[in-house]
N, C-alpha and C positions, 0 to 999 in steps of 0.2 A: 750512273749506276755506282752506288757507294761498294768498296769490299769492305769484306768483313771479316774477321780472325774466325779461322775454322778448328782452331786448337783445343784439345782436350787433352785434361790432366791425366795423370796418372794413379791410380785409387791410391788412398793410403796404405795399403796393405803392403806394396812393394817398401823390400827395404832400399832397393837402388834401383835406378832408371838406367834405362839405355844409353852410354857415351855421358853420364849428367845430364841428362835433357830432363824437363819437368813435365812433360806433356809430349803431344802427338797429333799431327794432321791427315786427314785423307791423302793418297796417295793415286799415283795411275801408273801401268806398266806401258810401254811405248816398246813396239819390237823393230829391227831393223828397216825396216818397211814404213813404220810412222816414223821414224827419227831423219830420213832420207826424205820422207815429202816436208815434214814438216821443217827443216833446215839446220838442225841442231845436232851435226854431228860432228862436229869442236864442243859440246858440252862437255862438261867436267863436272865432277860431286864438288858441289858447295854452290855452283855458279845459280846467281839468280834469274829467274826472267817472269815476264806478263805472259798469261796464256788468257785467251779472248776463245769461247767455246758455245755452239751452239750443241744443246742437250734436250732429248724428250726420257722422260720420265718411263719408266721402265716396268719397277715393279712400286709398289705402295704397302707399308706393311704395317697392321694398324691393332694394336692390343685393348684388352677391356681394360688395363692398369693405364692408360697412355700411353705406354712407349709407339712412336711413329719412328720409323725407317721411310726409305724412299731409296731408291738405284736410281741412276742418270745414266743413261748412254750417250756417250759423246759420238757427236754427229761429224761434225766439225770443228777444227781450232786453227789456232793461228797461236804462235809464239815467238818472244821478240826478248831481248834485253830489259830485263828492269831499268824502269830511268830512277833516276836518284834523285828524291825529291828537293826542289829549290828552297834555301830561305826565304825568309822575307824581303830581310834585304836585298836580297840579290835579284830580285823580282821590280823593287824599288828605285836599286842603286843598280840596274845593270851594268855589269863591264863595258868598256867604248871600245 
């Protein structure tokens, strides 16, 4: 399964963005209750990680101009530390 950048700009209209940022991603709220099963309560803002999530499709919303939406409901996840991805080298030239 490839990812994919889920990031959207910012219209031009804004004279400034949030914090400089140029864009913006979907987001999820997790309440006490997810943050406890799911293990991440040493999280901190900034920290990154992989979330693995099964989702069915919720609602579907579907215009004469084209716009599509779609909601997900998360069923299930799992979350774990980002791994940091390998060079080449290092792949190549493993440490002994």
């Amino acid at each position: 399964m490839k990812l994919v950048s889920l990031e959207q700009k910012y219209s031009t209209e804004l004279t400034s963005s949030p914090e400089g940022k140029s864009g913006y991603c979907p987001s999820i709220y997790l309440d006490a209750k997810m943050i406890e099963a799911l293990g991440i309560g040493k999280a901190r803002a900034g920290d990154e990680m992989k979330m693995v999530a099964n989702v069915k499709v919720s609602n579907l919303s579907e215009s004469d101009g084209g716009y599509r939406s779609i909601t997900l409901e998360i069923e299930e996840a799992a979350l774990a530390p980002k791994e940091a991805q390998k060079s080449a080298s290092s792949i190549i030239y493993p440490d002994d």
